[in-house]
N, C-alpha and C positions, 0 to 999 in steps of 0.2 A: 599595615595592610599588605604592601608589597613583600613581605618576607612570610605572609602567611598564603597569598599568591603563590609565592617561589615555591612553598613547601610542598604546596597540592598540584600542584602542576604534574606532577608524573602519574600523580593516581588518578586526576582526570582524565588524563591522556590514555591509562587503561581502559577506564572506564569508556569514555569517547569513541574509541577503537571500538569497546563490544556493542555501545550505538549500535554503527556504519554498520557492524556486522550482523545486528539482529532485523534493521534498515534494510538492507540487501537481502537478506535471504526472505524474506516477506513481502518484498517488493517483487524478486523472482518468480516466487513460489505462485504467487497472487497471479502474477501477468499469465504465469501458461494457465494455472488453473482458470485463470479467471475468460481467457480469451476461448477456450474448447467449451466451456460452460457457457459460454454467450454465442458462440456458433450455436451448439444446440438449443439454445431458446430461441433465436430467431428463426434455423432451418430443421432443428428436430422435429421428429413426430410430439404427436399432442401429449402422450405420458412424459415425455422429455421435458418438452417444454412446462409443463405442469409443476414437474420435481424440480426444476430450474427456480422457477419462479417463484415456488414455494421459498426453498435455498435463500434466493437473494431477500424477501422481504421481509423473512423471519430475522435474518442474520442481520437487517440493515434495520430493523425495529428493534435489537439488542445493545444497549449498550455498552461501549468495549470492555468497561472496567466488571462488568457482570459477566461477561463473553469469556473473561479472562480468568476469573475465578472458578465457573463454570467447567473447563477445559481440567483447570489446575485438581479442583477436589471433589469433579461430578463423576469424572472417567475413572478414575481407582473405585468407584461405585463398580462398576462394570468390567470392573478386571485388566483396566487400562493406565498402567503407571508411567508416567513421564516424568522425566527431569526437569526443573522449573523452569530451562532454557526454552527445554522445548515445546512444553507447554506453553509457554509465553507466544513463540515464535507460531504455534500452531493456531493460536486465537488471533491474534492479528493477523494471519493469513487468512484465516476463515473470512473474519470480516473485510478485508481488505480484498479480496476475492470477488467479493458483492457486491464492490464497488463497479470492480472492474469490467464485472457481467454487464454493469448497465452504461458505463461507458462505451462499449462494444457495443451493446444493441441500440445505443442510442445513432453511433455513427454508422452502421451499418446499416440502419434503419434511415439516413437522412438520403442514401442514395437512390435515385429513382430507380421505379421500377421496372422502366425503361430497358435501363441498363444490364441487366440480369436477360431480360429475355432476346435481348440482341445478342448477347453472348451467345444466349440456346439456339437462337435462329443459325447462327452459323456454325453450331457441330461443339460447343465447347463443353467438356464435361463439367460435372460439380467441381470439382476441387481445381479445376480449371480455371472455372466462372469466381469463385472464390480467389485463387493466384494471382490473377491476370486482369480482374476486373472490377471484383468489387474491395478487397481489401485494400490495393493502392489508392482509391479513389478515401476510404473510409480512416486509410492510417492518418491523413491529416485533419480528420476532425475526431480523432480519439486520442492524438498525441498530446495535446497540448492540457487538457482535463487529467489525462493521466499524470504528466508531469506533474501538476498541480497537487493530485491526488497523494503523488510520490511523498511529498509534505507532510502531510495526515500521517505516513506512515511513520516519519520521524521521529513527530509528535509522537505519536502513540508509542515509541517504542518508549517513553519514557515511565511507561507503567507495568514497564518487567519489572523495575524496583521493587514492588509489591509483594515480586515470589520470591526477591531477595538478590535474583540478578545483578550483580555489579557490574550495573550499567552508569553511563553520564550521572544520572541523576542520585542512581547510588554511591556512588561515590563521592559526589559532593556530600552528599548524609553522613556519611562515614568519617571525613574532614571533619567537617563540622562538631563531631562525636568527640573528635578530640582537640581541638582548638577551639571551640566553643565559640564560636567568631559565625556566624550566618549572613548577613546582609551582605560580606562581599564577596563569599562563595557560591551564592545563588545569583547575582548579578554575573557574575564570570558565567556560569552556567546557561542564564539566560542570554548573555552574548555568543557565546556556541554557537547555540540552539538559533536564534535571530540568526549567525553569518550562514549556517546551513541551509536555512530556509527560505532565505531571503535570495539566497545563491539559485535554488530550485524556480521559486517564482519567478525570478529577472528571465531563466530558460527558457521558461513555460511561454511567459508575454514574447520572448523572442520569435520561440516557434511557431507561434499564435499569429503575427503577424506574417510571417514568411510565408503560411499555408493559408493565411485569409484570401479567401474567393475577392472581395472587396476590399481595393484599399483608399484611402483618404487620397 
């Protein structure tokens, strides 16, 4: 078993790498999309808010592995071809986006209302009142869900395999294809995937605590 370890250890280690990297760029993409889209649900006009909301509860009633396929062999319907990368990377931003919208409008929505019109009483613009008042107050109670969330997308990236991605998980497949050997290629895999996530959550409960209004 250890010299079948030794063998695949480099081609996981690609694979692992295009993970982090399909992890990242969806976690990115997700954050700014997801945080402007969640401004305008809470502070857009009513058509705004409307196409927002639509957006998140359609996206977040899909799930990923149909989201995935969809992206992959719906848009060349329509004259839209992507590479299986980025198709991948575009579904899981979608839905990871959706998440994000209501993470945002959850925290942004926990701060009093208070707080917003004291701003306005003393002269402070929109994006002022947003800067300086209500996003510092909102960042720690959307940090820590996000973190959390961050997770999901890990997970999830493990179903770029699907479109052929030589990712973590494909690449264990691919081992496997030729050493014939499973049970201790998918345990290795599975330890990855647990030290990356497990790394994420310990953050999360980190942060969670530091910005708890309430402590023990």
């Amino acid at each position: 078993m250890t010299s079948q370890i030794a063998y695949a250890l480099p081609f996981l280690a690609q694979g692992f790498a295009l993970t982090l990297w399909v992890s990242l760029l969806v976690v990115v993409f997700s954050l700014i999309a997801g945080v402007i889209m969640g401004v305008g649900l809470v502070y857009g006009p009513a058509p705004l808010r409307w196409a927002v909301r639509i957006f998140s509860d359609t996206i977040r009633g899909i799930p990923i592995l149909v989201l995935i396929f969809f992206v992959y062999y719906g848009l060349p319907a329509v004259g839209i071809h992507l590479q299986s990368f980025w198709a991948a990377v575009l579904a899981l931003t979608l839905f990871k986006t959706a998440q994000v919208i209501e993470y945002l409008r959850g925290a942004v929505g926990s701060i009093p209302r208070g707080q917003s019109e004291a701003a306005m009483a003393i002269g402070l613009t929109f994006r002022q009142r947003l800067a300086y008042v209500i996003f510092p107050q909102a960042f720690r109670r959307f940090l820590p869900p996000w973190i959390n969330g961050v997770t999901d997308a890990v997970k999830g990236s493990a179903l770029v395999s699907l479109l052929g991605v030589t990712d973590l998980m494909q690449a264990i497949n691919q081992v496997i294809g030729r050493t014939y050997e499973a049970m201790p290629l998918y345990i290795l895999g599975a330890l990855i995937y647990f030290a990356v996530n497990y790394t994420l959550s310990l953050a999360s409960r980190r942060l969670e605590r530091r910005f708890s209004f309430i402590r023990e």
